[in-house]
C-alpha positions as CSV (number, residue, x, y, z in Angstrom):
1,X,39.9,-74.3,-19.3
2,X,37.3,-72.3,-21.7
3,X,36.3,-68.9,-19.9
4,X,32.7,-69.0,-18.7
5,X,29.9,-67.2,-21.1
6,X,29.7,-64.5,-17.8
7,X,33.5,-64.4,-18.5
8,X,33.5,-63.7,-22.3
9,X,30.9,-61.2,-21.9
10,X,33.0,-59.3,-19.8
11,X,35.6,-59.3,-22.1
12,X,33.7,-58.4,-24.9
13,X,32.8,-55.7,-23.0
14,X,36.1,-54.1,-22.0
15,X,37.2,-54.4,-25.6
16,X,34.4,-52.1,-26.8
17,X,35.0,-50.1,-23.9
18,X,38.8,-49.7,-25.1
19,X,37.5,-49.1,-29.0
20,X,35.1,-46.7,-27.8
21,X,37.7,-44.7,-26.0
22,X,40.2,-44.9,-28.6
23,X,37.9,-43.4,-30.9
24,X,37.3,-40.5,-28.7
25,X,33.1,-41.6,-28.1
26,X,33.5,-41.5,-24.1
27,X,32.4,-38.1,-22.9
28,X,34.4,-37.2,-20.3
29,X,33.2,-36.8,-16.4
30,X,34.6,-33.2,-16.0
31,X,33.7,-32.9,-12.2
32,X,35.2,-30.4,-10.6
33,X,34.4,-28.2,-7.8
34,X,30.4,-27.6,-8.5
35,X,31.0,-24.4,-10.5
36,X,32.9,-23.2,-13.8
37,X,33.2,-19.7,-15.2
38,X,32.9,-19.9,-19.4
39,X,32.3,-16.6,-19.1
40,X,30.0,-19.5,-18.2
41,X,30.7,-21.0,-14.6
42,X,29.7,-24.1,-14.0
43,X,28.4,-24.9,-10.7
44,X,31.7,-25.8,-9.0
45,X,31.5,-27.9,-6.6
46,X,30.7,-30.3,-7.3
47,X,32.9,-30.9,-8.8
48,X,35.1,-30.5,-10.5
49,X,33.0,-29.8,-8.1
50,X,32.7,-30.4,-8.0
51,X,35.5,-31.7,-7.2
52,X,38.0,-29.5,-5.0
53,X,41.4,-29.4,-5.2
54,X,42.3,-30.3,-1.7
55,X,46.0,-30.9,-1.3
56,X,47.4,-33.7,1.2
57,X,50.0,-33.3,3.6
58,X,53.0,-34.4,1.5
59,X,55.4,-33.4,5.1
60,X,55.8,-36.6,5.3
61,X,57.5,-37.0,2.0
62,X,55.7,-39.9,0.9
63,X,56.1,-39.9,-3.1
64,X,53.1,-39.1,-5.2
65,X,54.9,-39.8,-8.4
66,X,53.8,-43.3,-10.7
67,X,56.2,-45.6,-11.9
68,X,57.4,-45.3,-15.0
69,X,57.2,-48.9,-15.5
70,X,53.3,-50.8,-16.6
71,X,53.0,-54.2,-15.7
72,X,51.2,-56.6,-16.4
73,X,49.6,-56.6,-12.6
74,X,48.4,-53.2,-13.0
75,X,45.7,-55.1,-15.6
76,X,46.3,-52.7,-18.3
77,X,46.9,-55.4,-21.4
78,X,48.8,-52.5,-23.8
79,X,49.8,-55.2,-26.3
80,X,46.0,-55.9,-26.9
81,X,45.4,-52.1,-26.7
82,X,48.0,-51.5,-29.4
83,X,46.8,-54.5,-31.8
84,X,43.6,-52.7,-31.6
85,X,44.8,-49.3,-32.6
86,X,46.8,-51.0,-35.3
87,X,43.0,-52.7,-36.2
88,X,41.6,-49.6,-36.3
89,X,44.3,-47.8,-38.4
90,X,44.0,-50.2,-40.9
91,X,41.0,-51.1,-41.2
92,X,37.9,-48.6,-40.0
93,X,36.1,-46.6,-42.5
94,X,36.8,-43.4,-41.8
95,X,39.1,-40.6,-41.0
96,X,41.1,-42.0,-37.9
97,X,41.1,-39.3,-34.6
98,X,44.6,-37.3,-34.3
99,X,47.0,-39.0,-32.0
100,X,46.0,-36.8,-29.1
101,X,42.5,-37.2,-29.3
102,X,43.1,-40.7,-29.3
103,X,45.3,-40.7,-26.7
104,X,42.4,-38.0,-24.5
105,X,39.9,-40.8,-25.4
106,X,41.8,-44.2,-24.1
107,X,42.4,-41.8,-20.9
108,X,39.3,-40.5,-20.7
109,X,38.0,-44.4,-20.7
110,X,40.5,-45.5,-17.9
111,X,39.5,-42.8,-16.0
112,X,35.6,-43.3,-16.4
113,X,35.8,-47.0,-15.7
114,X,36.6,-46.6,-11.9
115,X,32.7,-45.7,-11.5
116,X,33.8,-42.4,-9.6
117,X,32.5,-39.2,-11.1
118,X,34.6,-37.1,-9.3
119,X,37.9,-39.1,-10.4
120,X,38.1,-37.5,-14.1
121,X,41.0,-37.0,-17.2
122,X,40.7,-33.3,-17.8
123,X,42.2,-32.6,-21.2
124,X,44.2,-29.6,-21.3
125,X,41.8,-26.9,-22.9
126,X,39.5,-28.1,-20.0
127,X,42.4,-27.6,-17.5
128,X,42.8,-24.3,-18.3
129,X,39.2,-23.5,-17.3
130,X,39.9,-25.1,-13.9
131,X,42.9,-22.8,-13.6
132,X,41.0,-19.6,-14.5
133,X,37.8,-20.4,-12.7
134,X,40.0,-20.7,-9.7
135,X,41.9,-17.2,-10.1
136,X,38.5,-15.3,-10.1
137,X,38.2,-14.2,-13.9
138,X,38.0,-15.2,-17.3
139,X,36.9,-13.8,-20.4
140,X,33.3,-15.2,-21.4
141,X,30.0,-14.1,-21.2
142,X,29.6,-14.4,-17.4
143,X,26.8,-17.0,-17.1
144,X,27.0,-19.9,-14.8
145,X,25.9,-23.7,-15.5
146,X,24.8,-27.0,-14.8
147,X,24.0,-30.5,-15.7
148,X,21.0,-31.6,-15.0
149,X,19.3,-35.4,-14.4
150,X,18.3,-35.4,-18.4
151,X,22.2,-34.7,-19.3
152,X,20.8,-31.0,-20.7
153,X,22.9,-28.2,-20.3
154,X,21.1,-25.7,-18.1
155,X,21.9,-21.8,-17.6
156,X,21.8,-21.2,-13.2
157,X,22.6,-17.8,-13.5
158,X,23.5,-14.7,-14.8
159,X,26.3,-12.3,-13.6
160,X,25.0,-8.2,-12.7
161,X,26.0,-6.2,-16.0
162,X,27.3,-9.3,-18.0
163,X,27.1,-10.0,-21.8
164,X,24.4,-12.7,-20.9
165,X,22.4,-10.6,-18.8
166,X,22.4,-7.7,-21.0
167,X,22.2,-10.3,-23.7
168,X,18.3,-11.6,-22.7
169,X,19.7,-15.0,-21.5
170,X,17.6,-16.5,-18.5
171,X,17.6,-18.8,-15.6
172,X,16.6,-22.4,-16.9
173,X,17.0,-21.6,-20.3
174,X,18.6,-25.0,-22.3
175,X,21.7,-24.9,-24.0
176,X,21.4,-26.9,-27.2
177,X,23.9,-25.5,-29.7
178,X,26.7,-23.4,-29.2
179,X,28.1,-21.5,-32.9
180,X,25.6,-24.4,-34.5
181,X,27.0,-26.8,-32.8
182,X,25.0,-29.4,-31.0
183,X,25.6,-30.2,-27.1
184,X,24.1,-33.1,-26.5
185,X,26.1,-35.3,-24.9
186,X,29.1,-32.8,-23.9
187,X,29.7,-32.4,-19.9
188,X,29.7,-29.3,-18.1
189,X,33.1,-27.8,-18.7
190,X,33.1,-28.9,-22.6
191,X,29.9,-26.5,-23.1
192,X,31.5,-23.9,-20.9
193,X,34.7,-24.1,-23.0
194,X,32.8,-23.5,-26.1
195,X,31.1,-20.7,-24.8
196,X,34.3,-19.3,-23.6
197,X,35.9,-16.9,-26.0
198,X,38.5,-13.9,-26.4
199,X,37.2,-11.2,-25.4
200,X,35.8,-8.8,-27.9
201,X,34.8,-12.2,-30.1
202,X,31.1,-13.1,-30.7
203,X,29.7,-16.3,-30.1
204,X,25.8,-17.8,-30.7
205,X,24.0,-19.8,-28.6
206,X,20.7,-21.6,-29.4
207,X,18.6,-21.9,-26.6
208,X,15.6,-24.0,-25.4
209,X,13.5,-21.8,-22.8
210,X,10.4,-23.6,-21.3
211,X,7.7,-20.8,-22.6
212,X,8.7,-21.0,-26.3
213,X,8.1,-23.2,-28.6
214,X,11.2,-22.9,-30.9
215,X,14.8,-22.3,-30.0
216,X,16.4,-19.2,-29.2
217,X,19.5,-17.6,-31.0
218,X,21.2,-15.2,-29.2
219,X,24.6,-14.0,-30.2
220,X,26.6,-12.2,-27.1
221,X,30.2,-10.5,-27.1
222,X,32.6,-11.7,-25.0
223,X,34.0,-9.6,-22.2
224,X,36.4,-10.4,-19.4
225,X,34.6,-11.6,-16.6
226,X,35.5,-10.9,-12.6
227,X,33.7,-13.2,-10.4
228,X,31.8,-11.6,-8.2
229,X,32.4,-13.6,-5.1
230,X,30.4,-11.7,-2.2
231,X,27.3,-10.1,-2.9
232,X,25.7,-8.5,0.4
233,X,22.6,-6.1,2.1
234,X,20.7,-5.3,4.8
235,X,17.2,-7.6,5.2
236,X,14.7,-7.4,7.8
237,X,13.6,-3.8,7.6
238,X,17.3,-3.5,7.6
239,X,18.2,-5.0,10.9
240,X,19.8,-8.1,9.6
241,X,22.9,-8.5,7.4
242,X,22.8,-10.6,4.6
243,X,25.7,-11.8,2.5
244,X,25.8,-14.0,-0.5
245,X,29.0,-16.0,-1.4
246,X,29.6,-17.3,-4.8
247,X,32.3,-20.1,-4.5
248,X,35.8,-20.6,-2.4
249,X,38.0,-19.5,-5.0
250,X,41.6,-18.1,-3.5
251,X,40.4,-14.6,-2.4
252,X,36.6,-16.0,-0.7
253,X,37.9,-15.7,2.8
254,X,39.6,-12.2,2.3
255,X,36.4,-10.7,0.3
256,X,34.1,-12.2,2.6
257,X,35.8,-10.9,5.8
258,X,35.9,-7.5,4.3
259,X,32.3,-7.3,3.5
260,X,31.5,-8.6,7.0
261,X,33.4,-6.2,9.0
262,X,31.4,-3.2,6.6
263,X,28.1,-5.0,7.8
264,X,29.0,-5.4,11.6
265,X,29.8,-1.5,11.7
266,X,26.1,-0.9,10.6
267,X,25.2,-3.0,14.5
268,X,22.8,-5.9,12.8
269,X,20.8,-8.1,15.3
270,X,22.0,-11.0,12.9
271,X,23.8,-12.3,10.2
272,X,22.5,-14.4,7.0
273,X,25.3,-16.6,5.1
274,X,24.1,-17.9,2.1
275,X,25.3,-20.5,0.6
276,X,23.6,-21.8,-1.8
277,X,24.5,-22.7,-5.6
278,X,27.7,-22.6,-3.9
279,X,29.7,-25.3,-5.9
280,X,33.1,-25.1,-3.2
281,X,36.9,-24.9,-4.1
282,X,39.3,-24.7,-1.9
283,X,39.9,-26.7,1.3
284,X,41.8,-24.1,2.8
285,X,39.5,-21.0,1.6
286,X,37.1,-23.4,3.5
287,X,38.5,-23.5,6.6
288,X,39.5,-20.0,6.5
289,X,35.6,-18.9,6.2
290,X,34.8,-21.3,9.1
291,X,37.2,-19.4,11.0
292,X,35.3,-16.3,10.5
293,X,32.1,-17.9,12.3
294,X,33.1,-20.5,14.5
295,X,35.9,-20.6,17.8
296,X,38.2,-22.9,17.6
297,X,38.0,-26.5,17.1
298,X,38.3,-29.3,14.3
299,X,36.7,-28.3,11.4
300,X,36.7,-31.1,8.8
301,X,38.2,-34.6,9.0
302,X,39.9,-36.4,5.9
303,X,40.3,-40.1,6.1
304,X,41.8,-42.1,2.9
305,X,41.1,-45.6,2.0
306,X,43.8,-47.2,4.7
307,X,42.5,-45.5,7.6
308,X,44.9,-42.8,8.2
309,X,43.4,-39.8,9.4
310,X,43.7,-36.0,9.6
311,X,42.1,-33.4,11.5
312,X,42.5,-29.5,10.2
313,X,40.7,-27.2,12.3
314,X,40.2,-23.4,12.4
315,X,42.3,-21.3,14.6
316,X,40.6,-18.5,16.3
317,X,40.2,-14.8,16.0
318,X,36.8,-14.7,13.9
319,X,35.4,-11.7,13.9
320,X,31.4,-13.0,14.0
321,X,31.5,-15.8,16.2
322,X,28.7,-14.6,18.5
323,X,26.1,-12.8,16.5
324,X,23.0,-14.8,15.9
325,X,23.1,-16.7,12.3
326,X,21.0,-18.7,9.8
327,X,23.2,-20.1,6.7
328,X,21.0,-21.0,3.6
329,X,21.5,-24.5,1.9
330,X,20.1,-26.2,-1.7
331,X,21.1,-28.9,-3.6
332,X,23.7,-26.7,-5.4
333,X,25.8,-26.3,-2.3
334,X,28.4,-28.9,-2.5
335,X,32.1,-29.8,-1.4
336,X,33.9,-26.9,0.7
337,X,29.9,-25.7,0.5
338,X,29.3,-28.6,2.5
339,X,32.6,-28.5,4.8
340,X,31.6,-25.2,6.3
341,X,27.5,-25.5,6.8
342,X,28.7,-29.1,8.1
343,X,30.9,-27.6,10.7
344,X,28.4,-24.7,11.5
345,X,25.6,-27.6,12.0
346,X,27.6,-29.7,14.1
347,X,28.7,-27.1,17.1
348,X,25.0,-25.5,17.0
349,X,26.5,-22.0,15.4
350,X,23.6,-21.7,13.1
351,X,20.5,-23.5,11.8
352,X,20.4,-24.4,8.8
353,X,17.6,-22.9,6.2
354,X,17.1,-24.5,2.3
355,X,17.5,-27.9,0.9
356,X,19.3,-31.1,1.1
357,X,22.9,-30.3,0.1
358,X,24.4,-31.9,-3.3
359,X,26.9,-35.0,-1.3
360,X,30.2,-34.4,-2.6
361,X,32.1,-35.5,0.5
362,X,35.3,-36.5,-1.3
363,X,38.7,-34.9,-1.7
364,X,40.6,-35.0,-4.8
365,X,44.6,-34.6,-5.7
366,X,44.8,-32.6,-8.7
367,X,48.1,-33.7,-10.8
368,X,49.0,-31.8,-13.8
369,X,50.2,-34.2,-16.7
370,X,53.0,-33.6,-19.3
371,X,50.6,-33.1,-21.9
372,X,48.7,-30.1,-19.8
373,X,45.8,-32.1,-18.8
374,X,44.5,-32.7,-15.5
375,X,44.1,-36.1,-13.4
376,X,41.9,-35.5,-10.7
377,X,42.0,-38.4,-8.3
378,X,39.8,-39.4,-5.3
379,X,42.9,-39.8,-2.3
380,X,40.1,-39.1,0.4
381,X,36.8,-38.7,2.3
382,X,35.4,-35.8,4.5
383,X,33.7,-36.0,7.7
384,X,32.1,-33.2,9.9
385,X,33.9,-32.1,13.1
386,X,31.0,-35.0,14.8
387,X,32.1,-37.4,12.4
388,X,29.1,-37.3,9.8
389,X,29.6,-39.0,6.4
390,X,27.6,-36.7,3.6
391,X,29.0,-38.4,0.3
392,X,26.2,-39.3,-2.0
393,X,23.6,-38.1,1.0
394,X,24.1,-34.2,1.3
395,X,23.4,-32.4,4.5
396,X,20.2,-32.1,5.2
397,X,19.1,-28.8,6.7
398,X,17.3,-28.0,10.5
399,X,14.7,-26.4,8.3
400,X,13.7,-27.7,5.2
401,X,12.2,-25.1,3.0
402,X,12.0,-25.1,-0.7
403,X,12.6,-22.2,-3.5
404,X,10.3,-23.4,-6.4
405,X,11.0,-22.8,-10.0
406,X,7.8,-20.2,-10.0
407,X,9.3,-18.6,-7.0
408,X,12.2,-17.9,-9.3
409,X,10.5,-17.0,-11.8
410,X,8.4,-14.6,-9.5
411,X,11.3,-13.2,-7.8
412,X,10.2,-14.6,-4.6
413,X,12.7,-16.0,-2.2
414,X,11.1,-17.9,0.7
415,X,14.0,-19.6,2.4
416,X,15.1,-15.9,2.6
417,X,12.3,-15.2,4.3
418,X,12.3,-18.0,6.4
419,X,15.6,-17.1,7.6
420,X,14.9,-13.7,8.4
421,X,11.7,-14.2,10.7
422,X,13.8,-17.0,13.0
423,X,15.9,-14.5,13.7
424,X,14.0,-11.8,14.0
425,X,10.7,-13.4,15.6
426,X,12.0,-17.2,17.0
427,X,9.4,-18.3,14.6
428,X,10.2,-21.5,12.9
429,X,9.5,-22.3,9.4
430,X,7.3,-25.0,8.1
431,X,7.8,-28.3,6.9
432,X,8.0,-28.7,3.5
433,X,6.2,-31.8,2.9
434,X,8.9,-33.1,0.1
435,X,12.5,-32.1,0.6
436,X,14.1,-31.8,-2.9
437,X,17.4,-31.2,-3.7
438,X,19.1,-29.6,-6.9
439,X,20.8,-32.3,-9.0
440,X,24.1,-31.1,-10.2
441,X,27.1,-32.7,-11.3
442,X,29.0,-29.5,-12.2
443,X,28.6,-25.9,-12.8
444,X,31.4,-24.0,-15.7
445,X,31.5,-20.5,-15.5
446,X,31.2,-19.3,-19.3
């Protein structure tokens, strides 16, 4: 029988998909947990996110290991692919990729055809990235990053004392070239990886920034780079603890404890958590924060595509369970972000102050691969202790209040504000007529 004209076209299709991987020409959907650190972080959580390693219970001793064996079932035709390379090899005018770049893009083009963002190939020069963003330090120029809806590389934030502070660079300025290099097109974690550098090197980056007409060329020395995970003060005429943190990186919970203990001693009437920009990372960083604020209970539930079901839940002995508390939300808090506001939200710990929440309410298995790379697979889906689904939706806060660009710009903060007169004065915030959320897919630490 001859294949329908629907049939070939979907052929046709998936053979220039396979050329177009072969050849390296997919970018790769580096999501990991919002945030990476070039020296540049990118917004983890989202991905590579942010997606966030969160490990399965293996007690069972179910076997996570492939086959070693490719059949024709698992609708991989390799004979075609290798005719193809063979094609290619012979025939294209050009100087053919290196076997490892073709073997990164056929992966990388596997990978992206599932439709998930969050399932990714990380090569291994983008692997180690993941490694160092999660051990708190890097060398870099301590900037942190994001993608946003136009695919432009966009600067979130600057670390206190850093090369890029010190350097001029500024919130919302556009990465387009990086040592002359154009961008466009590159993920998150390929820009941050660029950036990244020795320390003591130099590296240049051309900038697009919103009040000048012609791009900026800054060049900046790398430095080692310690993520600063907390950041805290006293708000309120000072009657109110506020305390800022950064991602959930291995040493959130013990940082974060610390600093809350030093801001109980001072007697506050309250406590602000803020959480936003806050790409995730760990799922058990996650639940060890919760535990600091909430008694205990089930804090997150994982279900995977067959039903089966787990429940993790904090244990007890937080230290500010009681105090009065407002955690702050935008559409750059995402994955373990998301798992602890989610949590707070559900048992009535806290209101809620910001914006929609980015929606990364999957769980991913990171594997390391023989070659160093990284295969981040979705294995599950996160609920809230009530049951709440937030993939692709976010969490929307009990108050909705937005932090413009110009308020930024201004140094104003008025979800801070917000915050602090409900807990000071009961008084509830306004409406914002037109909730808006921060699109991210991930944010590199350079």
């Amino acid at each position: 029988m001859e294949p329908t004209t629907s049939n070939q076209n979907k052929n046709s299709n998936m053979l220039k998909n396979i050329i177009y991987a072969m050849v390296g020409v997919f970018v790769a959907l580096l999501i990991f947990i919002v945030g990476l650190t070039v020296g540049v972080t990118a917004a983890k959580g989202f991905g590579l996110p942010g997606p966030s390693p969160f490990l399965p219970d293996l007690s069972s001793g179910t076997s996570l290991a492939p086959s070693n064996t490719i059949t024709s079932s698992a609708g991989v035709n390799l004979a075609l692919m290798n005719d193809v390379l063979l094609r290619l090899r012979s025939q294209w005018y050009g100087t053919m990729p290196s076997n490892d770049q073709l073997t990164n893009g056929a992966l990388r083009g596997m990978v992206s055809s599932l439709g998930d963002p969050f399932t990714a190939y990380v090569e291994p020069k983008y692997a180690l990235i993941l490694n160092q963003d999660m051990s708190g330090q890097f060398e870099g120029i301590g900037a942190t990053l994001k993608q946003i809806t136009s695919g432009a590389i966009q600067i979130v934030s600057t670390f206190e004392n850093s090369p890029a502070r010190k350097g001029g660079i500024q919130r919302g300025d556009i990465i387009d070239a990086v040592n002359g290099t154009k961008v466009t097109g590159l993920s998150v974690t390929e820009v941050a990886a660029m950036v990244r550098g020795t320390q003591g090197t130099t590296v240049t980056l051309s900038l697009l920034r919103a009040d000048n007409p012609k791009p900026i060329s800054i060049t900046l020395t790398r430095e080692t780079i310690n993520i600063p995970l907390v950041t805290s003060k006293m708000v309120g005429d000072g009657q109110i603890a506020y305390v800022s943190l950064y991602d959930f990186s291995q040493e959130a919970s013990t940082q974060l404890g610390t600093r809350i203990q030093s801001l109980l001693a001072l007697h506050p009437k309250a406590i602000i958590l803020d959480l936003r920009d806050n790409p995730g990372g760990l799922l058990s960083q996650a639940i060890a924060v919760g535990g600091i604020f909430l008694k205990p209970g089930v804090f997150v539930i994982e279900r995977d595509n067959k039903g089966n079901e787990r429940r993790d839940s904090t244990t007890g002995g937080g230290i500010a369970t009681d105090i009065p508390m407002v955690v702050l939300v935008n559409g750059g808090s995402a994955s373990a972000a998301e798992i602890v506001a989610g949590a707070i939200q559900d048992y009535g710990r806290a209101k809620l102050i910001g914006e929609t929440t980015f929606g990364k309410g999957s769980v991913q298995l990171p594997e390391t691969l023989p070659n160093g790379g990284q295969l981040r697979i979705t294995i599950q889906h996160w609920y809230t202790p009530k049951g709440r689904g937030i993939n692709g939706v976010g969490i929307t806060p009990d108050f909705v209040v937005v932090r413009s660009p110009a308020d930024i710009q201004a140094g104003r903060d008025p979800q801070l504000d917000a915050a602090a007169n409900y807990l000071l004065f009961g008084k509830a915030p306004a409406e914002a007529s037109t909730p808006t959320s921060l699109q991210v897919t991930a944010t590199p630490t350079p």
